[in-house]
TORTOR-880358 format. One record per atom (N, C-alpha, C): residue number from 1; atom name; x, y, z. Coordinates in pm, 1 decimal. Last residue first. Layout:
N
<pt><torba>NUM</torba><doti>CA</doti><c1>X</c1><c2>Y</c2><c3>Z</c3></pt>
...
***
This chain:
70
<pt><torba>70</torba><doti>N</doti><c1>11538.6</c1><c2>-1590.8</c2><c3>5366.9</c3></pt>
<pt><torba>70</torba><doti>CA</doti><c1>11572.7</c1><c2>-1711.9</c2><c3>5442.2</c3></pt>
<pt><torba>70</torba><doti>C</doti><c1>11517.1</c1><c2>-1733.2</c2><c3>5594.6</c3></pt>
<pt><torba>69</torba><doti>N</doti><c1>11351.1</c1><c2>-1459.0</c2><c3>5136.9</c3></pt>
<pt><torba>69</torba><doti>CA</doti><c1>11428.5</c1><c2>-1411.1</c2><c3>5203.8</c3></pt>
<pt><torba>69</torba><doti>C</doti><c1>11424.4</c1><c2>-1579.8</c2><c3>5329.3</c3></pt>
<pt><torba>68</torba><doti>N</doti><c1>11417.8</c1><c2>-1454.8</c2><c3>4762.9</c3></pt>
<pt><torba>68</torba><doti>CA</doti><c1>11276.8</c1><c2>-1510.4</c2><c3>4893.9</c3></pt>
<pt><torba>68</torba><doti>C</doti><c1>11367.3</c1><c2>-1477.0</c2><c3>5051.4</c3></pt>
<pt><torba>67</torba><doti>N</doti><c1>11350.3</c1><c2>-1314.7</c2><c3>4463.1</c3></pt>
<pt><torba>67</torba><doti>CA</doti><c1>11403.4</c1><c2>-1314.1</c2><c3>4589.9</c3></pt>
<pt><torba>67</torba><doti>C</doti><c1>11350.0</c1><c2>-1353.3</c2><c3>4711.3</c3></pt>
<pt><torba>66</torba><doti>N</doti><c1>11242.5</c1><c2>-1479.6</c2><c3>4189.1</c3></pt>
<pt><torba>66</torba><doti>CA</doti><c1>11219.6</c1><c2>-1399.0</c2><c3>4255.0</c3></pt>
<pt><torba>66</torba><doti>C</doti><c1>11317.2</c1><c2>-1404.0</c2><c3>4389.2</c3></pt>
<pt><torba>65</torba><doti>N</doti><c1>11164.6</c1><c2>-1548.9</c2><c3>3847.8</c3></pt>
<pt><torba>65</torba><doti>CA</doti><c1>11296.5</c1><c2>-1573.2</c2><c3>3958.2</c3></pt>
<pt><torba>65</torba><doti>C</doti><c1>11284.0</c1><c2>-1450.2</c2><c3>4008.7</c3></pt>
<pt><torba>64</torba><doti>N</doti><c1>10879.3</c1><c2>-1647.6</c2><c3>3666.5</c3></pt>
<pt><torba>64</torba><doti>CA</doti><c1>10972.2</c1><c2>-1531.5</c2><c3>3759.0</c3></pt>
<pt><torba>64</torba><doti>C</doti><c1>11067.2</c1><c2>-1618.5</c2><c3>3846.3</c3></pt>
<pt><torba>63</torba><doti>N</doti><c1>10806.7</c1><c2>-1734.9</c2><c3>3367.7</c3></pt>
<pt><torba>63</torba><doti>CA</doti><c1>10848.5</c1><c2>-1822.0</c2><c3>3497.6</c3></pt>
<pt><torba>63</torba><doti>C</doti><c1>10963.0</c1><c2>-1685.1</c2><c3>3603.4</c3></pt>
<pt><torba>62</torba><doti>N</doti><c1>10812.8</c1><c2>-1781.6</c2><c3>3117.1</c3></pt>
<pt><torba>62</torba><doti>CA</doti><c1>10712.3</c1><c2>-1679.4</c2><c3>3187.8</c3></pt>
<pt><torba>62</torba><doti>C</doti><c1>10720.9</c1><c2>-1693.4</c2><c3>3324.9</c3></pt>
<pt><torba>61</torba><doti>N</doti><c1>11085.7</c1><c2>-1761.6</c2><c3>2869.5</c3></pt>
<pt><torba>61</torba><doti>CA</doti><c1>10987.1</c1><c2>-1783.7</c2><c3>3008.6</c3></pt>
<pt><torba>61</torba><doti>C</doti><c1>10909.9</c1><c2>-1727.2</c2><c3>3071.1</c3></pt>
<pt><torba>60</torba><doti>N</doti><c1>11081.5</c1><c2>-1746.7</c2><c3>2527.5</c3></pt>
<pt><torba>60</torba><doti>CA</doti><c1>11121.5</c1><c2>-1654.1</c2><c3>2671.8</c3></pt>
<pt><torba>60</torba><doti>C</doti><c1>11026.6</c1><c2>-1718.9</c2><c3>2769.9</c3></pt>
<pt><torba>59</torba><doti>N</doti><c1>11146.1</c1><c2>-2051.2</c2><c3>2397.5</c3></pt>
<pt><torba>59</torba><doti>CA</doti><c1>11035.0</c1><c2>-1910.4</c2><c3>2391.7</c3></pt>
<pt><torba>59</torba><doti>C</doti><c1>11104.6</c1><c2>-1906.2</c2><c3>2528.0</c3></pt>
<pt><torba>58</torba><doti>N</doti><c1>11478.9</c1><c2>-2217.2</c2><c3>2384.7</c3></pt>
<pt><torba>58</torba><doti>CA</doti><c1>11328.3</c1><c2>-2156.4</c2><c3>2334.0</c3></pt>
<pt><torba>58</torba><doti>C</doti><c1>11265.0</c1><c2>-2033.8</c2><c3>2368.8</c3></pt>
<pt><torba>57</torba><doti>N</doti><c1>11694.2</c1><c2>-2281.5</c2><c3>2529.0</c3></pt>
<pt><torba>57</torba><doti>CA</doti><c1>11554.7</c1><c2>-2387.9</c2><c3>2447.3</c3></pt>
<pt><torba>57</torba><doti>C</doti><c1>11473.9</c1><c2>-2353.6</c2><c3>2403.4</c3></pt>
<pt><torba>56</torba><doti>N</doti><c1>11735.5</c1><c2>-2127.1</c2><c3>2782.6</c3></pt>
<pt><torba>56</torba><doti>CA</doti><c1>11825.7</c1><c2>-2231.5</c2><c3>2712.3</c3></pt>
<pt><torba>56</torba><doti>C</doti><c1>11720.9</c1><c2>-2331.8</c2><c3>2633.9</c3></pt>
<pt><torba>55</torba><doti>N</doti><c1>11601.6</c1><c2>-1837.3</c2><c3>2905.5</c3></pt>
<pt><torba>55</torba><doti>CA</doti><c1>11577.3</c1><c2>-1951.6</c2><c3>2920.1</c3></pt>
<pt><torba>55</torba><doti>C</doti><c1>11628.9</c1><c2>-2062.2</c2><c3>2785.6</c3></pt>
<pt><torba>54</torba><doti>N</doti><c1>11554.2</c1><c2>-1517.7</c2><c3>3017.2</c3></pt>
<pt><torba>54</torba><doti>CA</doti><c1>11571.0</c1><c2>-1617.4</c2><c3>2915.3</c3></pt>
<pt><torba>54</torba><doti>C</doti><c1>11617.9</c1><c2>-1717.7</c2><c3>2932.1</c3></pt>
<pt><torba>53</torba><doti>N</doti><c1>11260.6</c1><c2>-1444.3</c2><c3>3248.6</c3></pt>
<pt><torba>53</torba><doti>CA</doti><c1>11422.8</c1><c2>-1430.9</c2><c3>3253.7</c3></pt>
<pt><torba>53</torba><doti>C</doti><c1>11462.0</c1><c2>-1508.3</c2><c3>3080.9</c3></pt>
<pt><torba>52</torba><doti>N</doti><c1>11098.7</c1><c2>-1160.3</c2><c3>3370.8</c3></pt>
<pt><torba>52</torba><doti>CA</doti><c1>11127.8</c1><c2>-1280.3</c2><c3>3270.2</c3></pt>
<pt><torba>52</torba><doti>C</doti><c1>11269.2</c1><c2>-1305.2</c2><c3>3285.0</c3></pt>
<pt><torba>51</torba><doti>N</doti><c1>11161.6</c1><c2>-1046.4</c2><c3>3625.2</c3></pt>
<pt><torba>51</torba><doti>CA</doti><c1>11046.5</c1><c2>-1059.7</c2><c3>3554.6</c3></pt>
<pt><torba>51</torba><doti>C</doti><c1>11033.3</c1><c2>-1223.0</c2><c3>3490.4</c3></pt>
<pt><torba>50</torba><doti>N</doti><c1>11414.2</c1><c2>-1018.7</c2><c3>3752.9</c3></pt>
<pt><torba>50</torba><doti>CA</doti><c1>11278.9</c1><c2>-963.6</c2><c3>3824.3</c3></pt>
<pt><torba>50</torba><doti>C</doti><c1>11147.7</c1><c2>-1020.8</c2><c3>3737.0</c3></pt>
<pt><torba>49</torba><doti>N</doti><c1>11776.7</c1><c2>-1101.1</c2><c3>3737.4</c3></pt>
<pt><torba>49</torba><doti>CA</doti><c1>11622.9</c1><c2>-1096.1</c2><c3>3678.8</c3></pt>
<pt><torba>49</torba><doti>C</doti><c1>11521.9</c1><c2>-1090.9</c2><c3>3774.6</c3></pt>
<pt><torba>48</torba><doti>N</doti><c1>12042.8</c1><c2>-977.5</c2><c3>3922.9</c3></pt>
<pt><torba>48</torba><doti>CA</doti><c1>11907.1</c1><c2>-1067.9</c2><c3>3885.4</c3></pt>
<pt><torba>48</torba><doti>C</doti><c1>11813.2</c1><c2>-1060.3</c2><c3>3816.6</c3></pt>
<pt><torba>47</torba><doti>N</doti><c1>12362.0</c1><c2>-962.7</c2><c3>4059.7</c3></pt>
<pt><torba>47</torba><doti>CA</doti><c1>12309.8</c1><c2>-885.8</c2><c3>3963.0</c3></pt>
<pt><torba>47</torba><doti>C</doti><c1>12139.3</c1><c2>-996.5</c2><c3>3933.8</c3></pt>
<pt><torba>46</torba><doti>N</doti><c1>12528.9</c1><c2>-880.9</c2><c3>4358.5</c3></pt>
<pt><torba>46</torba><doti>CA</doti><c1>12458.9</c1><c2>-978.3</c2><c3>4281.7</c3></pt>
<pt><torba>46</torba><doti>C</doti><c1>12357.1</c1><c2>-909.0</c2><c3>4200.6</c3></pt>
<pt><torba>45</torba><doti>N</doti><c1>12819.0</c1><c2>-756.9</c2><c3>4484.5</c3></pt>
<pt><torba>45</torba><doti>CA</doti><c1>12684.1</c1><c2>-720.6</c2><c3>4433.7</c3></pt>
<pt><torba>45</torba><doti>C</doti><c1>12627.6</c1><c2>-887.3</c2><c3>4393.6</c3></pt>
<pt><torba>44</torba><doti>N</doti><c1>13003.7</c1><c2>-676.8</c2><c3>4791.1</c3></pt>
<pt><torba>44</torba><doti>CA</doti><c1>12942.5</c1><c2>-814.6</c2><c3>4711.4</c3></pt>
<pt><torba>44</torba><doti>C</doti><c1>12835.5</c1><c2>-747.9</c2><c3>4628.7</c3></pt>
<pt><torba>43</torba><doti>N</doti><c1>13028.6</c1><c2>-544.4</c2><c3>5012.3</c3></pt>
<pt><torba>43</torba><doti>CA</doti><c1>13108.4</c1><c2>-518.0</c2><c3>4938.7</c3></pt>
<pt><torba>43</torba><doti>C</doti><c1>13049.7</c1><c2>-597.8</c2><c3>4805.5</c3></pt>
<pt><torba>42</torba><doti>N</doti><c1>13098.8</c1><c2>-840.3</c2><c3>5264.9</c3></pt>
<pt><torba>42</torba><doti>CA</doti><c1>13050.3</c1><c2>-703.1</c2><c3>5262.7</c3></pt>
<pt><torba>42</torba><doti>C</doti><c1>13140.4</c1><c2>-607.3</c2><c3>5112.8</c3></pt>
<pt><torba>41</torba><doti>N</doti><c1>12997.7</c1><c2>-1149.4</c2><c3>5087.6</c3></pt>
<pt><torba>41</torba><doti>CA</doti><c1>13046.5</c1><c2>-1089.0</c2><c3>5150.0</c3></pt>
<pt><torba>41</torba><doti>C</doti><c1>13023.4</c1><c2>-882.6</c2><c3>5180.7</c3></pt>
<pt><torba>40</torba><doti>N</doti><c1>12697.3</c1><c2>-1376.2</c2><c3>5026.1</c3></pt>
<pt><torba>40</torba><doti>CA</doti><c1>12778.8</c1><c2>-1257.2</c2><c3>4959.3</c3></pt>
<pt><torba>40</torba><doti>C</doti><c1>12856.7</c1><c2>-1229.5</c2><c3>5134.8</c3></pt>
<pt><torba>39</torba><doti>N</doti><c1>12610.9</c1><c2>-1684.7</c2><c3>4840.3</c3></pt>
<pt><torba>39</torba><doti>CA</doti><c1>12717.6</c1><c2>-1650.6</c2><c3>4973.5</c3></pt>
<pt><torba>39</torba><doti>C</doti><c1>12769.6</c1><c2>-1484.9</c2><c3>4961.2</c3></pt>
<pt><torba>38</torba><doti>N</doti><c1>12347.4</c1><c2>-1777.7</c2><c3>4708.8</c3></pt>
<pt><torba>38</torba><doti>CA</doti><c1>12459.3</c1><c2>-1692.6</c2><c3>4693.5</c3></pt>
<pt><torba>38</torba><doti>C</doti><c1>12494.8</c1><c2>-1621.8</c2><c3>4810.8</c3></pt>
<pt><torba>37</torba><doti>N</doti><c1>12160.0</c1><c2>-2046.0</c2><c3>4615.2</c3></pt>
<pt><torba>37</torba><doti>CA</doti><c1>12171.7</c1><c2>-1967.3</c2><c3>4738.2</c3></pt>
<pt><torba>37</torba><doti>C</doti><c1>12310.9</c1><c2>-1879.8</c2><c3>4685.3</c3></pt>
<pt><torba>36</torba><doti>N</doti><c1>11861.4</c1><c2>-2092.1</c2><c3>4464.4</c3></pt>
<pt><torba>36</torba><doti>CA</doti><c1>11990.4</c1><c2>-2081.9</c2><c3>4442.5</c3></pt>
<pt><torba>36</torba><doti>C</doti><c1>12015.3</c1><c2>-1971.1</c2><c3>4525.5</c3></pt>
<pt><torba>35</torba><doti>N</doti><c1>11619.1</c1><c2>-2358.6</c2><c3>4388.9</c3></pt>
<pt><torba>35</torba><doti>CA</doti><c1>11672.4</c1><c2>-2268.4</c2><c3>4448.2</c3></pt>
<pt><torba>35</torba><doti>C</doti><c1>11826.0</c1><c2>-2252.5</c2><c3>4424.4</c3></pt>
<pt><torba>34</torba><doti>N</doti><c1>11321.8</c1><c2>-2434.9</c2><c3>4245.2</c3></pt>
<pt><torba>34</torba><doti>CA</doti><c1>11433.3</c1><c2>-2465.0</c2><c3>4227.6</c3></pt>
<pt><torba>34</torba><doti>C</doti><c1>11560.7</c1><c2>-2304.8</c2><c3>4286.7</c3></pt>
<pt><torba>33</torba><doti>N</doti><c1>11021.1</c1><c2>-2634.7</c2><c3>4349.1</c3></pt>
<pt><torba>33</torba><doti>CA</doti><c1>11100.8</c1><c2>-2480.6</c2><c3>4317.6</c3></pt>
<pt><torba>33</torba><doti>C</doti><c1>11213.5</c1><c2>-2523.3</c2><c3>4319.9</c3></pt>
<pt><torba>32</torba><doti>N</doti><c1>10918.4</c1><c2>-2919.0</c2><c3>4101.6</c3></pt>
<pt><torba>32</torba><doti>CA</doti><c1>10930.6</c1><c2>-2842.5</c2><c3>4253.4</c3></pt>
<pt><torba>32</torba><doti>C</doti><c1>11036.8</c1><c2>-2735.1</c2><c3>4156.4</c3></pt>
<pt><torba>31</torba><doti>N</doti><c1>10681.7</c1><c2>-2892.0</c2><c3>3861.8</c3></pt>
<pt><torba>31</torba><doti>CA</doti><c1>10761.1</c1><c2>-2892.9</c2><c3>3905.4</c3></pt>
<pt><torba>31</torba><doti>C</doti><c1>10823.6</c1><c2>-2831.5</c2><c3>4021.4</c3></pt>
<pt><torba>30</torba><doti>N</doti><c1>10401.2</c1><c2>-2708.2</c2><c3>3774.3</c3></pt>
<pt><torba>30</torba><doti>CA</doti><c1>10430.4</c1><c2>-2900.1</c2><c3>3767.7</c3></pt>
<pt><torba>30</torba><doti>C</doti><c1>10614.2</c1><c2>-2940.5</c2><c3>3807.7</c3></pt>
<pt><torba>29</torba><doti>N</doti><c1>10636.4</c1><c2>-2446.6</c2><c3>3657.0</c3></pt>
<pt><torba>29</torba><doti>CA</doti><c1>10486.6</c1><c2>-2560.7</c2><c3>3664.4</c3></pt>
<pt><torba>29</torba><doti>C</doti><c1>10517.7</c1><c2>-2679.2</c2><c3>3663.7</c3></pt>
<pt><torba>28</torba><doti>N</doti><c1>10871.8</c1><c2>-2368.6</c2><c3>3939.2</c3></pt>
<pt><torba>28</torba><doti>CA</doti><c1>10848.5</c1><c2>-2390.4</c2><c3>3772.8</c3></pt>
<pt><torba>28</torba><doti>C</doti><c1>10738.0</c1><c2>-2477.1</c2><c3>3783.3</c3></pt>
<pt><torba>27</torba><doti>N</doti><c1>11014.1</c1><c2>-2054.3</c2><c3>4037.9</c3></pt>
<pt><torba>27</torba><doti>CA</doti><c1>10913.6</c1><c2>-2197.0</c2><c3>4048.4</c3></pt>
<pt><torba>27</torba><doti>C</doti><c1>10853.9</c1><c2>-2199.2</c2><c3>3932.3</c3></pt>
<pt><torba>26</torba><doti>N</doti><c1>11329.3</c1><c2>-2030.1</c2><c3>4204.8</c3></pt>
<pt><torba>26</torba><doti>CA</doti><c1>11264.1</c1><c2>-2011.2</c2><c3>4086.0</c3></pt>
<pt><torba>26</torba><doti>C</doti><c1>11131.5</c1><c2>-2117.8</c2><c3>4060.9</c3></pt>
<pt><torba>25</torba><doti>N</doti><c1>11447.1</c1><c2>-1807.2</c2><c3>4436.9</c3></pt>
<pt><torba>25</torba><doti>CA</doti><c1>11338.6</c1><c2>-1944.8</c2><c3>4429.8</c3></pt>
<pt><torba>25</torba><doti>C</doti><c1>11279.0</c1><c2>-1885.0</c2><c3>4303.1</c3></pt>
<pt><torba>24</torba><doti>N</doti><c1>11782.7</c1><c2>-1695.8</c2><c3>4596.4</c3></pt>
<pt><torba>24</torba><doti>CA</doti><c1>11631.7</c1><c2>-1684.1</c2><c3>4487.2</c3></pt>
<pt><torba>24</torba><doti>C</doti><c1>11599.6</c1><c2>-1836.5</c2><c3>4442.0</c3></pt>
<pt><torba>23</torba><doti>N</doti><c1>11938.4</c1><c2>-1560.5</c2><c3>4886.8</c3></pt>
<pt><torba>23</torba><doti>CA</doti><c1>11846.9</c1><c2>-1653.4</c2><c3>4793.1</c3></pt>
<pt><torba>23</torba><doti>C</doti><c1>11738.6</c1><c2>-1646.0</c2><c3>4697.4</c3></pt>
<pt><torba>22</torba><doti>N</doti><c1>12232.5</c1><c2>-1474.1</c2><c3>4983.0</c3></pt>
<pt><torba>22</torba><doti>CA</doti><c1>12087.2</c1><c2>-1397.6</c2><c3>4875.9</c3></pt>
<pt><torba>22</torba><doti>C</doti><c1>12058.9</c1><c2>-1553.6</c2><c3>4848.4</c3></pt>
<pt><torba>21</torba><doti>N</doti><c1>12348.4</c1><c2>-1462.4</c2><c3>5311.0</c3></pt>
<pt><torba>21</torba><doti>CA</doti><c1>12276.2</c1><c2>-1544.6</c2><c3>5177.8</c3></pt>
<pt><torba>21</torba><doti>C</doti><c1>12223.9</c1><c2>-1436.4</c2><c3>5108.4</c3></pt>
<pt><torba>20</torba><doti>N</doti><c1>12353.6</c1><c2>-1336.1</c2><c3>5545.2</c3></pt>
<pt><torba>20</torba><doti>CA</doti><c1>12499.1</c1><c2>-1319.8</c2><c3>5454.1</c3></pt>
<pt><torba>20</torba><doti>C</doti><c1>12439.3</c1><c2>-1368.4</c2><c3>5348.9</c3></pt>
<pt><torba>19</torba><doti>N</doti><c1>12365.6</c1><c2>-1382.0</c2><c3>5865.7</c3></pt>
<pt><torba>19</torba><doti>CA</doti><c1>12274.8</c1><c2>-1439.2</c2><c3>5776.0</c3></pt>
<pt><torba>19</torba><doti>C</doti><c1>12417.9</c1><c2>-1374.7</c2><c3>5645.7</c3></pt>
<pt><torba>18</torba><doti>N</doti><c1>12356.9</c1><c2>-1139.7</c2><c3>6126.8</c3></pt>
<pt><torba>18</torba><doti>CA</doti><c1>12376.6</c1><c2>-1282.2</c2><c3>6096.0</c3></pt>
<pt><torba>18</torba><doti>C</doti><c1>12319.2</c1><c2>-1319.4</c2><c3>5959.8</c3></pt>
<pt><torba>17</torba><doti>N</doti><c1>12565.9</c1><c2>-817.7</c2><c3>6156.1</c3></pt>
<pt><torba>17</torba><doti>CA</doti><c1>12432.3</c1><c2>-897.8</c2><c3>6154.5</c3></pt>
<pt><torba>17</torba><doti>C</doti><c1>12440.3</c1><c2>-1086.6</c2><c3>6100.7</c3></pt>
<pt><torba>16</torba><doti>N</doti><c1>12804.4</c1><c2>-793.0</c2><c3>6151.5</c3></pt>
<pt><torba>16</torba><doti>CA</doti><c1>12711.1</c1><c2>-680.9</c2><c3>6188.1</c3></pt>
<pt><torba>16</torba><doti>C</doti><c1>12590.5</c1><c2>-741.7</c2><c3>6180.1</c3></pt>
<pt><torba>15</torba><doti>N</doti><c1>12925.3</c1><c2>-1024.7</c2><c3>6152.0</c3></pt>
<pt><torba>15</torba><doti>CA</doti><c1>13014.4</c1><c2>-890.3</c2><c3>6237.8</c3></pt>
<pt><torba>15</torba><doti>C</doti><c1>12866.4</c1><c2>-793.2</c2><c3>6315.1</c3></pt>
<pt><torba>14</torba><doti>N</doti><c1>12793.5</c1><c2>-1174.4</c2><c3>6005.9</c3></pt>
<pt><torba>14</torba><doti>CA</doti><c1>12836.9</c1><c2>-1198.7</c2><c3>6123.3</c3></pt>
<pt><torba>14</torba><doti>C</doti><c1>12911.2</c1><c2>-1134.1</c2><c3>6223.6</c3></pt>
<pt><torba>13</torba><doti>N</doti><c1>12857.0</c1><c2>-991.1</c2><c3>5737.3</c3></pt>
<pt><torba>13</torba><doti>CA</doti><c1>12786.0</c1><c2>-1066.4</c2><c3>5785.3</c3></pt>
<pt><torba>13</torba><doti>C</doti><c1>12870.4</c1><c2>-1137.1</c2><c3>5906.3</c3></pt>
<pt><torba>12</torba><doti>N</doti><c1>12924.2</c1><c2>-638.1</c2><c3>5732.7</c3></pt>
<pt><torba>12</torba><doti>CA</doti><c1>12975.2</c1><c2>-784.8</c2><c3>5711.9</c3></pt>
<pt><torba>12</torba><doti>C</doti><c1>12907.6</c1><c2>-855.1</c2><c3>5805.8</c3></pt>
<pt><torba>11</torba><doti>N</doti><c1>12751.3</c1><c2>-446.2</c2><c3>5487.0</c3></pt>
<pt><torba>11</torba><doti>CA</doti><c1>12790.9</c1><c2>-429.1</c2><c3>5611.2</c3></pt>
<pt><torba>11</torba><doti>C</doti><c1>12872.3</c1><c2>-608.3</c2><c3>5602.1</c3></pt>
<pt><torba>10</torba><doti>N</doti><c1>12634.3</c1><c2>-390.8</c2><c3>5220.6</c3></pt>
<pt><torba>10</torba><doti>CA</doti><c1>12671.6</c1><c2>-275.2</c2><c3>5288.3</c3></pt>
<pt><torba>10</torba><doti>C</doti><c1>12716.7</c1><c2>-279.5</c2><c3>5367.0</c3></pt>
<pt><torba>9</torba><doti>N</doti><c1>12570.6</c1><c2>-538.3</c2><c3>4954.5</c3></pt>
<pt><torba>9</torba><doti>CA</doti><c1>12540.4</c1><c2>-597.9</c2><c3>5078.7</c3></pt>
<pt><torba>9</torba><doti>C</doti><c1>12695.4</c1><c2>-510.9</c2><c3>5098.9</c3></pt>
<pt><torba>8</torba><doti>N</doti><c1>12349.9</c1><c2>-497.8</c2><c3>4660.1</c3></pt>
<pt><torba>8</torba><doti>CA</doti><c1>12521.6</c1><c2>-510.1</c2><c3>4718.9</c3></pt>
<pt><torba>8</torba><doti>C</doti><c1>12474.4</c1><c2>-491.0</c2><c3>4879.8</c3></pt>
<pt><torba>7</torba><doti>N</doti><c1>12163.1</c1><c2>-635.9</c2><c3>4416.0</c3></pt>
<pt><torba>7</torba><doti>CA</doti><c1>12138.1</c1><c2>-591.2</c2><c3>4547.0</c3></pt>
<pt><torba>7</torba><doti>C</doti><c1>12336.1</c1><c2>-614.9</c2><c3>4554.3</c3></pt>
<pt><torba>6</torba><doti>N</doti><c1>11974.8</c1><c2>-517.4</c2><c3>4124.7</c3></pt>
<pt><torba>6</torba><doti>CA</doti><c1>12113.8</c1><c2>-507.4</c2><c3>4201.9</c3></pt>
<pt><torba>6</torba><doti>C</doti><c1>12131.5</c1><c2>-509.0</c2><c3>4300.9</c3></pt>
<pt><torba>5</torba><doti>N</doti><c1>11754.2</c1><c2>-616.4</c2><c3>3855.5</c3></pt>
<pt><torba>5</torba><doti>CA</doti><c1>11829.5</c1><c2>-561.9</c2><c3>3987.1</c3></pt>
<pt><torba>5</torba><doti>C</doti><c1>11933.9</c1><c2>-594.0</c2><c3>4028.9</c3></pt>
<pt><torba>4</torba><doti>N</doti><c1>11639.5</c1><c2>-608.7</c2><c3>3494.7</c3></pt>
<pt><torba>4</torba><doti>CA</doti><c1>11678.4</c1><c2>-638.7</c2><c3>3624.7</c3></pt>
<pt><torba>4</torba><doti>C</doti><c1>11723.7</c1><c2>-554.1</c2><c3>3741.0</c3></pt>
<pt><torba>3</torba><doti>N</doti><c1>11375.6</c1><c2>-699.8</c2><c3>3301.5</c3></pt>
<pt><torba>3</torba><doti>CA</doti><c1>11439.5</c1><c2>-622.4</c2><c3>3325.7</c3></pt>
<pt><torba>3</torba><doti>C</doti><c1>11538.2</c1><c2>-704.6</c2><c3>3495.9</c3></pt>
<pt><torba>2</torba><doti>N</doti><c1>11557.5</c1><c2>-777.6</c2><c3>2931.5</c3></pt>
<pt><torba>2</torba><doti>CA</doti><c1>11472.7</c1><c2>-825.9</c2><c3>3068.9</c3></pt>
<pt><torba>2</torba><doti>C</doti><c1>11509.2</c1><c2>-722.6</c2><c3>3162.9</c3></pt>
<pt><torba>1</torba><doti>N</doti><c1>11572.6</c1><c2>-679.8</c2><c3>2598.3</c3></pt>
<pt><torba>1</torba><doti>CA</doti><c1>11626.6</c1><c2>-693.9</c2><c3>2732.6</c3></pt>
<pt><torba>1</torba><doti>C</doti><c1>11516.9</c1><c2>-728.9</c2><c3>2831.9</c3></pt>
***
């Protein structure tokens, strides 16, 4: 296993504060970062890799997907 996190979003966006995204920036060598934005509502988890993640082709990646804040 890899390890991971859990962020859930406690309040509603634009009610109680502005913004509402989880974004994570995955950066890969010799290649631009590759991003992925997730629209959460109040109530919303999103589940993520922190470390390694596994990867479609082969040896486990050494390549972190991290949380970048907007």
């Amino acid at each position: 296993m890899f390890p991971v996190q859990m962020a859930i979003l406690l309040s509603e966006p634009d009610d109680d504060f502005s913004g509402g995204e989880f974004v994570l920036t995955e950066q890969r060598p010799r290649m631009q970062s590759r991003v992925s934005v997730v629209p959460l509502r109040k109530g919303d988890a999103v589940i993520f890799s922190v470390n390694r993640r596994p990867v479609k082709g082969g040896v486990e990646a050494s390549t972190p997907c991290s949380p970048a804040t907007a």
